[in-house]
Structure formats: structure tokens, C-alpha cells
VOPAGU-2260 file (C-alpha; in pm, 1 decimal, decimal comma):
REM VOPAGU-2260
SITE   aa  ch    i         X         Y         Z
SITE  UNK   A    0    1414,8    2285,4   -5684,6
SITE  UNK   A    1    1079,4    2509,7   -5805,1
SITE  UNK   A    2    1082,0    2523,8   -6170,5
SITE  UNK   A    3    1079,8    2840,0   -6357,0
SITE  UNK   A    4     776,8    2976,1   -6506,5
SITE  UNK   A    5    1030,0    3078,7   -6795,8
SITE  UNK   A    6    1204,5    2746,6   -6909,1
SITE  UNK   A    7    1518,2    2738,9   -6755,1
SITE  UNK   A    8    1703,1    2423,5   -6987,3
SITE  UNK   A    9    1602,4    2509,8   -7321,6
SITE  UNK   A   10    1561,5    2206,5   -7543,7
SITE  UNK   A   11    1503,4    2194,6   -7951,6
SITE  UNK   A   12    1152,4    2070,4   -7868,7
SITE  UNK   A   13     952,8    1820,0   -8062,1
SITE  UNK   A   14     796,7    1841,0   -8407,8
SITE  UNK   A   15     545,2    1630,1   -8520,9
SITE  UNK   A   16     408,5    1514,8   -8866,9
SITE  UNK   A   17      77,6    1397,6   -9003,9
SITE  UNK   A   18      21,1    1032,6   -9117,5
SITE  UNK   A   19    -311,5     866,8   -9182,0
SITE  UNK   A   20    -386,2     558,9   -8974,3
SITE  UNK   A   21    -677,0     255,0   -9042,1
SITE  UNK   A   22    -646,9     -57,9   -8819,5
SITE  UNK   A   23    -472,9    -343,6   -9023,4
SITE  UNK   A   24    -671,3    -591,0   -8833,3
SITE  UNK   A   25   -1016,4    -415,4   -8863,6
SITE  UNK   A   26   -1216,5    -775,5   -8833,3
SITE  UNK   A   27   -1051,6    -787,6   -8455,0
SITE  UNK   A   28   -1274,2    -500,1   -8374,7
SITE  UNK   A   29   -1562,5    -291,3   -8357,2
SITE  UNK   A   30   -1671,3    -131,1   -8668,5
SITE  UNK   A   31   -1733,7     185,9   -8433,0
SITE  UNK   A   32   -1367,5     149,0   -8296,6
SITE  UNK   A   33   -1263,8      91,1   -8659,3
SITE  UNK   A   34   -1458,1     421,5   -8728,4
SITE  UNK   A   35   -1276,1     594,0   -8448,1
SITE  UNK   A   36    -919,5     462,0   -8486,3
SITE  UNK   A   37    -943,0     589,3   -8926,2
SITE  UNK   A   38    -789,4     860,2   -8996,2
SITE  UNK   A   39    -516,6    1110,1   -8961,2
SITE  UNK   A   40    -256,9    1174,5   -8655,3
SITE  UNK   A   41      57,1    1334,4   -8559,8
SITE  UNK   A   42     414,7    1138,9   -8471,8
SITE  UNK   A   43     666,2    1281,4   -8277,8
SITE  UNK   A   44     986,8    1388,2   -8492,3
SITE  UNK   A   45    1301,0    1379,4   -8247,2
SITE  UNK   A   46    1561,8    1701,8   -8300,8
SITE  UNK   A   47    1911,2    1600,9   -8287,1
SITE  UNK   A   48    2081,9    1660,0   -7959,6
SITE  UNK   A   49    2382,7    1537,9   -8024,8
SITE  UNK   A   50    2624,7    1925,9   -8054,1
SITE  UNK   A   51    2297,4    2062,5   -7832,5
SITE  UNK   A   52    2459,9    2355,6   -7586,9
SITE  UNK   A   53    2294,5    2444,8   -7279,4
SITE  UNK   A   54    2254,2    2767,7   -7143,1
SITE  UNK   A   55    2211,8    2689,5   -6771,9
SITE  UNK   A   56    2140,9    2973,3   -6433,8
SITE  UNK   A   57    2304,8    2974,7   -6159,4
SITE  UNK   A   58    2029,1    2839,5   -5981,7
SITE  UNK   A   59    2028,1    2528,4   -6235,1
SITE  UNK   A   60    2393,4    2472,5   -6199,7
SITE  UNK   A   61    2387,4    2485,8   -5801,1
SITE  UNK   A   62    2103,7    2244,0   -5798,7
SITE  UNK   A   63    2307,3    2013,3   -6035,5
SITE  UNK   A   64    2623,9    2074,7   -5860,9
SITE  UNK   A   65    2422,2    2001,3   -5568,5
SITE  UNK   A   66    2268,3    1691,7   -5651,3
SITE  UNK   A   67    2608,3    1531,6   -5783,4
SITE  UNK   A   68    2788,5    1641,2   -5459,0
SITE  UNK   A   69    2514,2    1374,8   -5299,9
SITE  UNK   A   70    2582,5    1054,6   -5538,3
SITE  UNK   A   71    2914,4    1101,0   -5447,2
SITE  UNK   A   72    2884,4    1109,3   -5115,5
SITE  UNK   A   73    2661,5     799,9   -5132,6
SITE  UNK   A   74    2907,7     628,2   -5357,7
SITE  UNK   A   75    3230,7     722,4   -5067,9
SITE  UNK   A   76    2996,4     653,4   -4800,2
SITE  UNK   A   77    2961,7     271,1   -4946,3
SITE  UNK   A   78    3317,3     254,1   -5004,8
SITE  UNK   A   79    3419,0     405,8   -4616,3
SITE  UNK   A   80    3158,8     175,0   -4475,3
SITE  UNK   A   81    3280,4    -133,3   -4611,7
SITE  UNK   A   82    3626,8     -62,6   -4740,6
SITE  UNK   A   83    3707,8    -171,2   -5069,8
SITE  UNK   A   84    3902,5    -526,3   -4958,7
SITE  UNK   A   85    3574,8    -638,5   -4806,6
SITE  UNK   A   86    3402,9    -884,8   -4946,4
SITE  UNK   A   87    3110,2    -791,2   -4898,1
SITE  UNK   A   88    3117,6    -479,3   -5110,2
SITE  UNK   A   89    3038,4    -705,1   -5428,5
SITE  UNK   A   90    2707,2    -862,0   -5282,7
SITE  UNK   A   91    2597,6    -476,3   -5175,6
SITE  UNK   A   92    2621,2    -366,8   -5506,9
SITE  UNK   A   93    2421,6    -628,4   -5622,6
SITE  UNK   A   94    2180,3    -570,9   -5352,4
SITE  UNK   A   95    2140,3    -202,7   -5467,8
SITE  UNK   A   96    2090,8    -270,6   -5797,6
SITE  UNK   A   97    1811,2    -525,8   -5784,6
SITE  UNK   A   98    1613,8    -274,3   -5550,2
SITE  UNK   A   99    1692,1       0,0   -5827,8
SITE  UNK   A  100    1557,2    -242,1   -6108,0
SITE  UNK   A  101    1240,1    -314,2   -5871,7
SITE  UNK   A  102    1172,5      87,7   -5789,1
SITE  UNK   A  103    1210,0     115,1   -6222,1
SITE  UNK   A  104     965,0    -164,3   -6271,1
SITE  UNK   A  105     741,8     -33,8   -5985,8
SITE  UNK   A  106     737,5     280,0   -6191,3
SITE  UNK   A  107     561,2      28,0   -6474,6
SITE  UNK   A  108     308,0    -121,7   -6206,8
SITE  UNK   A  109     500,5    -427,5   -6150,8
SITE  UNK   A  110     549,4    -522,2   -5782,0
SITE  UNK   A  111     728,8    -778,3   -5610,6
SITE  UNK   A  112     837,5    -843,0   -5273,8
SITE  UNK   A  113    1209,3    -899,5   -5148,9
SITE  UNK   A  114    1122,8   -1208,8   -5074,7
SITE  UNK   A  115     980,1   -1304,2   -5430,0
SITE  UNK   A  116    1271,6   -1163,1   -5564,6
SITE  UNK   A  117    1543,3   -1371,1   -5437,6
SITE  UNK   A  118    1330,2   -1702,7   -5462,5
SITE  UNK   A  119    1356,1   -1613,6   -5858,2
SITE  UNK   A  120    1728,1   -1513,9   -5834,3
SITE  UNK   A  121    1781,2   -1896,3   -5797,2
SITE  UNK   A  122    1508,6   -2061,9   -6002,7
SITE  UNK   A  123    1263,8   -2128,2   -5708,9
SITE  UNK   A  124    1029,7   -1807,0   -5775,5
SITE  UNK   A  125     670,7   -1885,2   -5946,4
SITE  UNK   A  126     557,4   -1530,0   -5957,8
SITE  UNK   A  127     556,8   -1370,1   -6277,0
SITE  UNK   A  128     609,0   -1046,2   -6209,0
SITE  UNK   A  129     933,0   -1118,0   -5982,3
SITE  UNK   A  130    1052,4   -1331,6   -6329,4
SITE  UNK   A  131     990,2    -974,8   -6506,0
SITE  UNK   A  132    1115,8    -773,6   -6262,6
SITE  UNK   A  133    1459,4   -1038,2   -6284,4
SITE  UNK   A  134    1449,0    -920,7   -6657,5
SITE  UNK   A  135    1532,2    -564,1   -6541,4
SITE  UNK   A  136    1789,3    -691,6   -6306,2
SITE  UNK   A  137    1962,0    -852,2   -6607,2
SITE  UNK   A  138    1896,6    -519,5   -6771,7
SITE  UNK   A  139    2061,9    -325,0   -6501,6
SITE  UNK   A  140    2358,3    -580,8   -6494,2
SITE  UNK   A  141    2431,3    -554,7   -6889,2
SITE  UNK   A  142    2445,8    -193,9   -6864,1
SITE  UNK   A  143    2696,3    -180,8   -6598,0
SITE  UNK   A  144    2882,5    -388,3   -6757,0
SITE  UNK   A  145    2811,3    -225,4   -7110,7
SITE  UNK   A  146    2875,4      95,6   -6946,7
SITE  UNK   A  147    3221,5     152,4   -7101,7
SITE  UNK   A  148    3075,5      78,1   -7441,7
SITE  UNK   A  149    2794,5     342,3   -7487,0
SITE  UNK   A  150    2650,6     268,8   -7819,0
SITE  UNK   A  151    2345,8     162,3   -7992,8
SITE  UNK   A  152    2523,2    -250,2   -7938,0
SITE  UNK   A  153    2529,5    -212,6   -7599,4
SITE  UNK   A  154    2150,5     -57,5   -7567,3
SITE  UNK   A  155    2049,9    -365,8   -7778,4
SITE  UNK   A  156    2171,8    -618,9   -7524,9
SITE  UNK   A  157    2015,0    -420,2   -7193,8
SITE  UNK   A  158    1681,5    -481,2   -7406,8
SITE  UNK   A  159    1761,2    -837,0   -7455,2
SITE  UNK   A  160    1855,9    -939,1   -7105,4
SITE  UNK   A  161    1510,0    -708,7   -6990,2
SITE  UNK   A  162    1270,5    -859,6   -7262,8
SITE  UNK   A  163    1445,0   -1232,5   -7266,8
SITE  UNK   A  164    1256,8   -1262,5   -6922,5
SITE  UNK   A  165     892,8   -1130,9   -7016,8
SITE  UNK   A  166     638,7   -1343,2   -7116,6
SITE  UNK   A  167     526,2   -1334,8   -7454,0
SITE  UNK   A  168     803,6   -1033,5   -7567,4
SITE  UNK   A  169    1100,3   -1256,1   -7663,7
SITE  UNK   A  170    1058,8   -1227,4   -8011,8
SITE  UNK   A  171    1099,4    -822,1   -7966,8
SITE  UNK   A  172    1424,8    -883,1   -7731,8
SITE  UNK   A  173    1734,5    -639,8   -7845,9
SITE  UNK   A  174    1533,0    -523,2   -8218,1
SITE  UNK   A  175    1463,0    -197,0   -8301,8
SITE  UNK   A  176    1082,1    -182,5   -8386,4
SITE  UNK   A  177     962,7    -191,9   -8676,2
SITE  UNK   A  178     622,7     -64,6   -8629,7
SITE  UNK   A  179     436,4     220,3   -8461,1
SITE  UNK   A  180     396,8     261,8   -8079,5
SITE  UNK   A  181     229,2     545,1   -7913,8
SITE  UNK   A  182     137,6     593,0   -7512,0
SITE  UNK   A  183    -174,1     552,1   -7366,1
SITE  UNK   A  184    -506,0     440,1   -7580,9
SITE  UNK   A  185    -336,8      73,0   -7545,7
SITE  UNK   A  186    -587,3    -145,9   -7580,9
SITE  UNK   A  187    -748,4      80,1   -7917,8
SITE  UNK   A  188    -679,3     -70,1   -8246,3
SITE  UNK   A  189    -504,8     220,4   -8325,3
SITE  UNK   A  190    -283,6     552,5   -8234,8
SITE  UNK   A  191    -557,9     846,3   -8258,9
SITE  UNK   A  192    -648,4    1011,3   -7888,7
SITE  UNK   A  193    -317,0     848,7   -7742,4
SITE  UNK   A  194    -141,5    1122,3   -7522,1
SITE  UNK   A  195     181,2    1099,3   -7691,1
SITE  UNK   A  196     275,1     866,5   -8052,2
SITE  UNK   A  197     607,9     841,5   -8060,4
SITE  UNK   A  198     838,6     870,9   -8432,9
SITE  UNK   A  199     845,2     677,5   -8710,4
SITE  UNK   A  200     997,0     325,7   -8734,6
SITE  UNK   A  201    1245,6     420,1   -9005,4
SITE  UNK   A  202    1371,4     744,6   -8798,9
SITE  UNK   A  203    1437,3     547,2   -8486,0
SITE  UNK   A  204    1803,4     444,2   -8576,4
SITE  UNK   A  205    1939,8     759,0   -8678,0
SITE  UNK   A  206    1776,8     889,8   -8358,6
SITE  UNK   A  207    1903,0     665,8   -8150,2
SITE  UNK   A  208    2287,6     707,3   -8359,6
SITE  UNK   A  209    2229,1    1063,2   -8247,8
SITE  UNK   A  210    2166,6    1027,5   -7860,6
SITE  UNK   A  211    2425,0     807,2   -7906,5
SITE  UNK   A  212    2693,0    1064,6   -7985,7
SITE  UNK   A  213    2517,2    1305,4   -7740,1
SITE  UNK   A  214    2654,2    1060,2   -7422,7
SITE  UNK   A  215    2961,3    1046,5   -7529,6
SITE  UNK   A  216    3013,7    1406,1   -7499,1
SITE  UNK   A  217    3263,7    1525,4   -7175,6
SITE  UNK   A  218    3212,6    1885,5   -7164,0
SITE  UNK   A  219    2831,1    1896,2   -7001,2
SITE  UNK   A  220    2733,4    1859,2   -6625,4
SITE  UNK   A  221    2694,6    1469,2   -6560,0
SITE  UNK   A  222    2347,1    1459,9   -6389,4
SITE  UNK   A  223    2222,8    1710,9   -6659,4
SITE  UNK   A  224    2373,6    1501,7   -6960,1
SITE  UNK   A  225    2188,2    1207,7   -6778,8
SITE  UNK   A  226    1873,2    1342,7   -6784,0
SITE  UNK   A  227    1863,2    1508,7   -7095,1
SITE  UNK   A  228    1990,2    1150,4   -7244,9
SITE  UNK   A  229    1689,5     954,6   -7088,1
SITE  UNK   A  230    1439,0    1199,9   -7165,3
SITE  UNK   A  231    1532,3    1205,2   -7592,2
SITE  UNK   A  232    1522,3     811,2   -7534,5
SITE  UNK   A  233    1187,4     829,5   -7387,5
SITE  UNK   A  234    1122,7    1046,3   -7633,1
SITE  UNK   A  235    1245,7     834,9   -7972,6
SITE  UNK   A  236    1102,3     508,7   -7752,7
SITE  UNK   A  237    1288,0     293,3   -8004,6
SITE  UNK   A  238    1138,6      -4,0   -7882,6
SITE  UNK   A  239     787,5    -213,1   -7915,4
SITE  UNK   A  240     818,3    -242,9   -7473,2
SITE  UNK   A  241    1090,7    -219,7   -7217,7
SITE  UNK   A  242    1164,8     195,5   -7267,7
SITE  UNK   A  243    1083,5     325,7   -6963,2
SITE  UNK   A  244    1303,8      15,9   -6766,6
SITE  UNK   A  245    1541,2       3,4   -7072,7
SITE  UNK   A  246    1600,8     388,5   -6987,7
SITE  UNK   A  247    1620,3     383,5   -6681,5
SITE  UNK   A  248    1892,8     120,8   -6704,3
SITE  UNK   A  249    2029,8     348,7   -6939,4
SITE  UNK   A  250    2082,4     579,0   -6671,4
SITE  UNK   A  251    2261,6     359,6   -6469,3
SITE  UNK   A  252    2535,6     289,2   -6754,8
SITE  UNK   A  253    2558,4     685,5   -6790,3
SITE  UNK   A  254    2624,2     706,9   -6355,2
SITE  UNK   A  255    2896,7     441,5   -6380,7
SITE  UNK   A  256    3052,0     536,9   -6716,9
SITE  UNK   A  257    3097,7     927,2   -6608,9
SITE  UNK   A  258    3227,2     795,7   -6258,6
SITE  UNK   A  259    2918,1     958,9   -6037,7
SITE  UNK   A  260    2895,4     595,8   -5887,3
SITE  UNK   A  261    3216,7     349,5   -5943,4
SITE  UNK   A  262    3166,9      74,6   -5694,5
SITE  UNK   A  263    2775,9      71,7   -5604,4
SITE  UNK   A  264    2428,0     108,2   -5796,4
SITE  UNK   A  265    2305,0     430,3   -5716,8
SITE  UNK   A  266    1914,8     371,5   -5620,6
SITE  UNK   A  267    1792,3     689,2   -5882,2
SITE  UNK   A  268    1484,0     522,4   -5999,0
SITE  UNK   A  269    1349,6     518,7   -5626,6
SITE  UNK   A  270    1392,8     898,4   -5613,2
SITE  UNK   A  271    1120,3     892,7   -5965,0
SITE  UNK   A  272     890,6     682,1   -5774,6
SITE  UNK   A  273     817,5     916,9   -5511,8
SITE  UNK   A  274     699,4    1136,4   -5749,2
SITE  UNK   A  275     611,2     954,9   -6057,2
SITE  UNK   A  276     343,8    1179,6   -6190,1
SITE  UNK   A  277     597,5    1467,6   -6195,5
SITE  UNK   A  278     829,2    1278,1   -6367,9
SITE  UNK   A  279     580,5    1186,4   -6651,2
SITE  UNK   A  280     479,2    1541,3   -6684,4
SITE  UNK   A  281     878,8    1632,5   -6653,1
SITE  UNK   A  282     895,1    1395,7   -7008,3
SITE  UNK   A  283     578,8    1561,2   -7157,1
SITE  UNK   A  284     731,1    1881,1   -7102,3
SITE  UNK   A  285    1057,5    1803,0   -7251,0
SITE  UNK   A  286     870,6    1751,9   -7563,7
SITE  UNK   A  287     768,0    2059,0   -7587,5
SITE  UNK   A  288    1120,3    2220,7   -7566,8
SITE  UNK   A  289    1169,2    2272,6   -7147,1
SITE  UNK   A  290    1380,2    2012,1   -6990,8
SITE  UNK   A  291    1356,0    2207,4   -6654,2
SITE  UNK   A  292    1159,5    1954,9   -6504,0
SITE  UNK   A  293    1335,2    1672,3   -6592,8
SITE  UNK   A  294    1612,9    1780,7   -6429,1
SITE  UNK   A  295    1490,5    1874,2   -6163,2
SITE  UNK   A  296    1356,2    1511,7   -6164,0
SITE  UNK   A  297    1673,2    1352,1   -6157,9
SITE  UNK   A  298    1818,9    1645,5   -5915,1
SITE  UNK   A  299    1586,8    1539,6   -5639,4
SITE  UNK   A  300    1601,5    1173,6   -5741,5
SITE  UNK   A  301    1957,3    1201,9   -5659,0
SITE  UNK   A  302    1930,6    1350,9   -5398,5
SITE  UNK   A  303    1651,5    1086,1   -5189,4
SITE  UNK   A  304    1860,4     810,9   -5364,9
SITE  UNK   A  305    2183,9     874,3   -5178,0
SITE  UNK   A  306    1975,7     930,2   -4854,9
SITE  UNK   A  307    1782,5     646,9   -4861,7
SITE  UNK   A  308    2040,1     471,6   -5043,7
SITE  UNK   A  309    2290,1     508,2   -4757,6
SITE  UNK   A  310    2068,7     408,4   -4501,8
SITE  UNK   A  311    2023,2     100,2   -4700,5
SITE  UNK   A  312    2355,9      21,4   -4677,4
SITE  UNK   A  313    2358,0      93,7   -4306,1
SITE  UNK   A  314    2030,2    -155,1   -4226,8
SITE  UNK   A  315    2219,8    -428,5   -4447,5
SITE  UNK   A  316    2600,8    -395,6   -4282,5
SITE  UNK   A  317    2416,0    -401,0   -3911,0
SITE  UNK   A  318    2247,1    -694,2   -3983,5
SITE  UNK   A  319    2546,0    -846,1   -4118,3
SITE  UNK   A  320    2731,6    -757,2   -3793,8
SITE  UNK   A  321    2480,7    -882,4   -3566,6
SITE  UNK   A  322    2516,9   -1245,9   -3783,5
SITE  UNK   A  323    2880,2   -1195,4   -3793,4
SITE  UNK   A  324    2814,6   -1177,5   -3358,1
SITE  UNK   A  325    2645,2   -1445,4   -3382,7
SITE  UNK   A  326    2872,7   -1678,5   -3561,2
SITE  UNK   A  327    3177,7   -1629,5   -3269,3
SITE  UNK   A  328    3344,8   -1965,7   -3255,2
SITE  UNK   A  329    3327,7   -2076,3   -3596,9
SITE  UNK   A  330    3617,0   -2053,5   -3790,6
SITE  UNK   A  331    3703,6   -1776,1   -4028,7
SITE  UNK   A  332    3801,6   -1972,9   -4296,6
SITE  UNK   A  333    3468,8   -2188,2   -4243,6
SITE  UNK   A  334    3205,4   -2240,5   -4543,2
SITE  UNK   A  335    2930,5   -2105,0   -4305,2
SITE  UNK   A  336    3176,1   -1781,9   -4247,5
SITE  UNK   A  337    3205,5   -1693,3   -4614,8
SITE  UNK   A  338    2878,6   -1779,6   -4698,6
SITE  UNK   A  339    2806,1   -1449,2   -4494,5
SITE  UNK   A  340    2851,6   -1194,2   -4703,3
SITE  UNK   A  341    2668,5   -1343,9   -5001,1
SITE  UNK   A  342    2326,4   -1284,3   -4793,2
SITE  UNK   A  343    2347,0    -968,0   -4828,9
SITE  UNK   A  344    2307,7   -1020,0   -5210,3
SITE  UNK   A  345    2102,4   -1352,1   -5207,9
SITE  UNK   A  346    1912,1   -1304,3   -4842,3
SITE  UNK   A  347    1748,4   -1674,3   -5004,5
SITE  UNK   A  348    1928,5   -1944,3   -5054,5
SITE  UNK   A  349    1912,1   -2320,6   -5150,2
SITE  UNK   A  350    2197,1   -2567,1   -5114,9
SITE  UNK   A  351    2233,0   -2589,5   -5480,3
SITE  UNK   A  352    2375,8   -2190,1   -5461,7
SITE  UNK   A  353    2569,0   -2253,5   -5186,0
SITE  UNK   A  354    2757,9   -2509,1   -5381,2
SITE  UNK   A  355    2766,7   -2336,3   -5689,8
SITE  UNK   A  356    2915,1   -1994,1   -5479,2
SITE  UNK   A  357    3149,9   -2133,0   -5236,7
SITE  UNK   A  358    3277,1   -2444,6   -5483,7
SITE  UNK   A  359    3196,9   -2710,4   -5174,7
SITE  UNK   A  360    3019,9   -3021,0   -5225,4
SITE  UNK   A  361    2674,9   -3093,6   -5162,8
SITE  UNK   A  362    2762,1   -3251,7   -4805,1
SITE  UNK   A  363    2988,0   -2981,9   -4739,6
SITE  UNK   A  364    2699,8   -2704,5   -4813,5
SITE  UNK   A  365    2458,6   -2880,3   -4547,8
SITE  UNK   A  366    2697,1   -2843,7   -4324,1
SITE  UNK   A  367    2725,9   -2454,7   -4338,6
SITE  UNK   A  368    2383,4   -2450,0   -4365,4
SITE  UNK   A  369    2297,2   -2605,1   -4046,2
SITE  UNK   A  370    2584,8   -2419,9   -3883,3
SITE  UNK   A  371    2397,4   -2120,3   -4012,8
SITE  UNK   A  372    2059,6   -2236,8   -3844,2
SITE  UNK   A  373    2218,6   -2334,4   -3539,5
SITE  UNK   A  374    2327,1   -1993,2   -3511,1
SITE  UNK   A  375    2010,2   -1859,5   -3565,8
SITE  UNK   A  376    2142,9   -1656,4   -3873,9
SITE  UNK   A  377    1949,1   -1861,8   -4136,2
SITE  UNK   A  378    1608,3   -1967,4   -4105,7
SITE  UNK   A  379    1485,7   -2307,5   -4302,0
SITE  UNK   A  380    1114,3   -2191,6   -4425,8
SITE  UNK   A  381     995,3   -2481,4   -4620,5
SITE  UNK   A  382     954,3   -2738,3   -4375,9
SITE  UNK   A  383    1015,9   -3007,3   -4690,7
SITE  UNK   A  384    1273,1   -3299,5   -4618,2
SITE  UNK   A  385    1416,5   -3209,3   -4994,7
SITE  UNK   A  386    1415,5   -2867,5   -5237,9
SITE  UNK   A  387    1468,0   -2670,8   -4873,3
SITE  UNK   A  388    1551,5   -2285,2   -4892,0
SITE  UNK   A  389    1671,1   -2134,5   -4645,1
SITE  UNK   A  390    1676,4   -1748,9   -4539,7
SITE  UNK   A  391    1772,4   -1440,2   -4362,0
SITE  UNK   A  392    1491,4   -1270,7   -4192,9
SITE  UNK   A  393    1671,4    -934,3   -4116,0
SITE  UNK   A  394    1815,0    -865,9   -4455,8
SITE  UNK   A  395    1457,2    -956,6   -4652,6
SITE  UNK   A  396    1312,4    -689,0   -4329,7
SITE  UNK   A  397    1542,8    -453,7   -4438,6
SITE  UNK   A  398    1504,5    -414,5   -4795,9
SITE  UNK   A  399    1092,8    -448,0   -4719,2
SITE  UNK   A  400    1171,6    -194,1   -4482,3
SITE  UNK   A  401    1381,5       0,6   -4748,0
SITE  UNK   A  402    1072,5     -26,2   -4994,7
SITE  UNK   A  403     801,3      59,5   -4747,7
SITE  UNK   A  404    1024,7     400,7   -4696,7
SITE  UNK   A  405     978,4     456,5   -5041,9
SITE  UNK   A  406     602,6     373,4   -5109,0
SITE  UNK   A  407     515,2     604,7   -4781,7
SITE  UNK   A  408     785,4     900,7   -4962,2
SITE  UNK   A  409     538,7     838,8   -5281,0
SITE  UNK   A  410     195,4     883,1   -5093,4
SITE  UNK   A  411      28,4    1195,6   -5153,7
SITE  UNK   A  412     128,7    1483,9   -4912,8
């Protein structure tokens, strides 16, 4: 979609207010950054959204129209391709949403392999980032499982799950803040020069009460309420870290709760990545009263989620055939049979999950294991007599695949 240069979604746009700021910690710096960082600045004051009535052109309404035509699709074309009786359909939503929450955490700098990701998935991962990046799994998983609850609750415990699993931000898991946070000029002792402060501590509930009320409406265009919703969260950024992944989770709830997406996780936050410069500027605009952009963020995001989304699912079911080939012989009813479809949702395992998964004993989970590896389906990578993981090479190549396909989308063209 080309945006407008007249603003096409008008939005009440920010106002701002002036404070005066001096670093309550001066002896932790610089007298000339103490200099720098006294004096006066200007916080963001949110305007309530929540009876806000668009006035959309055609152009804007066939682009949305558009766009939700395509998670649909994606969502029918992971029901069709699995059916809804297979068992497998469970583990591929879980596989979609921990690539979503590691294309939303990308979005925050933090990278981690697929590999990485399913060692931490069952306690065997040392790298911190895949921990944090687990955090925004958790995330995603509350608010899918929030997402016929939307209120302020249900926001609270995304945050928790996300921030429970970063180092060092526990203390701030599931609170409102209580203090001032602005974007950019991090590392200053204090708010002045950063490219955006965001409200006041004591407006962020009744913010927050108002988006609230705003995603409950049913009379707006879904993908349009979505992004509108995540931008005034941005916007309000009620909390002292976690926003950006906390609203992009938000998101997610939003998909599943107005039925775009009812059986998988919809991959939007790869669609951002490609382009996350434009959907930082898409935000900044928004502030200023033109949420144009940021639809026509999530209208292409859509759009490149369901496409690479589907082929996804594709890589992963052909994989699973080619195993399920491979296994001819073996009973159906077998422990090494249903442990099948669980690799496409843990592609890493250790005997200790197979147990827990399939409710065998430990004997009994060696057994399917080595089946497995006999069959050349499973791979043993350790080499160790004891703590031995085990894993499937063309599911992890998939999903690296899958994330490769987004990083080259991203590169400048």
C-alpha cells in the first residue's frame, strides 16, 4: 500500500506537557551529564480512543479487506493441510508461535537460533538470550490463552510470563510502572534529547482502562482495530520493559479473540521485521495524529505472514511425511509413532520429555528413542553416555530456513 501524502486514518494525535527533570542519582554521573540531563521536557499525553470513529477510503478499506482475506486463508490453509483430528495440528501451532515470539524479540535485537530455542524449551539451553526469547514465548502463550479475557488482568500476566524469564527484570514482572520511561538516550541519566518520553506514571492506568474498552469494540475492521490497539499501547508504554514484545503479544490475543486466526499463530511480527524501520516511523507517526502507516504496517505484515507462514507449514508437514516414510513397520500405536508429531513442536528432545509427553517410563522412552535413531528420524548429538538430547535435523533446517527467508526479506533492497 503507498501512503497518502494527506493522512488517510485520522487519529486524535498526541499532546504533550512540560515537566522539569534533574537526575535523582546525580553522584552516578558526570556533573556535565548532570548539567545536560537538568531541566525541562515534554511527556506524551495519550487521547482516549476508546468511542474513536474512523473515516476510512476505499483504498484503505480494500487494503484491509485485503490483508484479512490473507490470515484467513493462512489460518484454512493450516486447518486443510492437517485437518483438524490430526494430531499434529497442536504441535504446529506451537511451532508458529515460538517463531512469531522470536521475529518480535528479533525486532528488540535479541537473536537465537532454532536450535537454541528448543534446547531451552526443556531446561538444557545456556544461552541467555534463547531464556529471554522463552519469556516471549510464555508471553505469546498467556495471551492466547488470555485472549477471551481482554482486559488490563490479562495484559498483566503476558508481562509476567515475558519479564519472569529476563534477567534482572523480575521485580518489574506484571506492574504497571511507577516511574518515567522515555525511548532512546538510554544510557543518559535522564529523559531530555530522547526521541520520544512516553506519559506520566499516574496516567498510565486510565490509559490503559481506555485501550482497554477500545478492543472490545465489534463494529471496526479487525486488522485496523489491531493496529490502532498496538500503536496507543506503544504509545502509553505502560511498562518499565517488555512493550514492544508485550504488544506485539497483544496482537496475537486481538487475531485469536476476533477469530482472524482460531487454530494457528499467525507469524505477524515477521511481516514488521522485514521492514522494521518503517514500522518505527509508522508509531512515530501515529503520534502525531496519522495512523496510515501503521496500518499499512500490519496490512503488509499480514500479508508476508500468511505467505511465509504457509510455506512454513508446508516445509514442517513434508518433513514430517518423509519421517512418517521412514518409520514403515513400526506400529501405529508405538511410543516412537506418537512421539512424531511432537517434533514438530519440540524438534529437541531429551528422554526426560519424552516421558513426561507420552506418560511411558524411562525404559520405555529409550526405546522409542532408539527406534527413532534407527530410523534415521532422530539424531543423538551429544555423544555423552548420560543427559543425551536427541534431534531432528530437517525440522531445526526448516525453521532456520524459515528465518533466513525472513532476514534476506529484511535486507535493504
Amino acid at each position: 500500500m503507498t501512503e497518502a501524502t494527506t493522512i488517510g486514518v485520522a487519529v486524535p494525535a498526541v499532546e504533550y506537557e512540560t515537566h522539569r527533570w534533574r537526575p535523582s542519582r546525580p553522584e552516578h554521573y558526570s556533573k556535565s551529564e548532570v548539567r545536560r540531563q537538568t531541566g525541562e521536557y515534554l511527556s506524551a499525553i495519550t487521547a482516549p480512543i476508546a468511542r474513536w470513529q474512523p473515516s476510512l477510503s476505499g483504498e484503505i478499506t480494500a487494503d484491509i479487506d485485503d490483508a484479512t482475506q490473507a490470515l484467513m486463508a493462512f489460518d484454512r490453509h493450516t486447518r486443510l493441510r492437517l485437518g483438524l483430528d490430526n494430531p499434529t495440528l497442536g504441535p504446529m501451532a506451537a511451532i508458529l508461535l515460538r517463531t512469531e515470539s522470536a521475529s518480535s524479540s528479533q525486532i528488540e535485537q535479541l537473536t537465537t537460533s532454532a536450535r537454541q530455542l528448543a534446547l531451552a524449551e526443556i531446561g538444557e539451553g545456556r544461552k541467555r538470550h534463547a531464556l529471554t526469547v522463552i519469556g516471549n514465548v510464555r508471553a505469546m502463550e498467556s495471551a492466547i490463552g488470555l485472549s477471551d479475557d481482554l482486559s488490563l488482568p490479562s495484559i498483566l500476566s503476558m508481562h509476567r510470563e515475558l519479564l519472569n524469564h529476563q534477567h534482572g527484570m523480575q521485580v518489574h514482572a506484571g506492574r504497571i510502572r511507577d516511574q518515567l520511561v522515555w525511548i532512546g538516550n538510554r544510557d543518559s541519566a535522564g529523559p531530555l534529547g530522547a526521541s520520544f518520553i512516553a506519559p506520566q506514571a499516574d496516567d498510565v492506568h486510565p490509559a490503559m482502562e481506555d485501550l482497554v474498552n477500545f478492543m472490545r469494540r465489534d463494529d471496526l475492521p479487525v486488522l485496523l482495530q489491531i493496529a490502532i490497539a498496538h500503536a496507543q499501547f506503544e504509545t502509553i508504554h505502560p511498562f518499565v520493559d517488555g512493550n514492544g514484545r508485550t504488544g506485539r503479544a497483544l496482537a496475537q490475543a486481538l487475531l485469536r479473540n476476533k477469530r482472524l486466526a482460531t487454530h494457528t499463530t499467525v507469524p505477524i511480527s515477521a511481516g514488521l521485521l522485514i521492514a522494521v524501520d518503517r514500522y518505527f516511523e509508522a508509531l512515530t507517526a501515529f503520534r502525531s495524529g496519522d495512523a496510515t502507516p501503521i496500518v499499512a504496517r500490519f496490512a503488509d505484515a499480514a500479508r508476508f505472514a500468511a505467505s511465509v507462514g504457509a510455506a512454513l507449514v508446508d516445509s514442517l508437514v513434508d518433513e514430517l511425511d518423509r519421517s512418517s516414510e521412514q518409520m514403515v513397520g513400526v506400529r501405529r500405536d508405538a511410543a516412537a509413532r506418537r512421539l512424531l508429531p511432537l517434533l514438530i513442536g519440540q524438534p529437541v528432545v531429551n528422554a526426560g520429555y519424552v516421558q513426561q509427553h507420552l506418560g511411558i517410563n524411562a525404559a520405555a522412552a529409550q526405546r522409542a528413542l532408539r527406534t527413532l535413531v534407527d530410523r534415521d528420524v532422530l539424531a543423538e548429538r551429544t555423544g555423552y553416555a548420560r543427559n543425551r538430547i536427541w534431534e531432528h535435523s530437517g525440522i531445526l533446517d526448516a525453521l532456520d530456513s524459515y528465518a533466513e527467508d525472513i532476514r534476506r526479506s529484511s535486507l535493504p533492497r
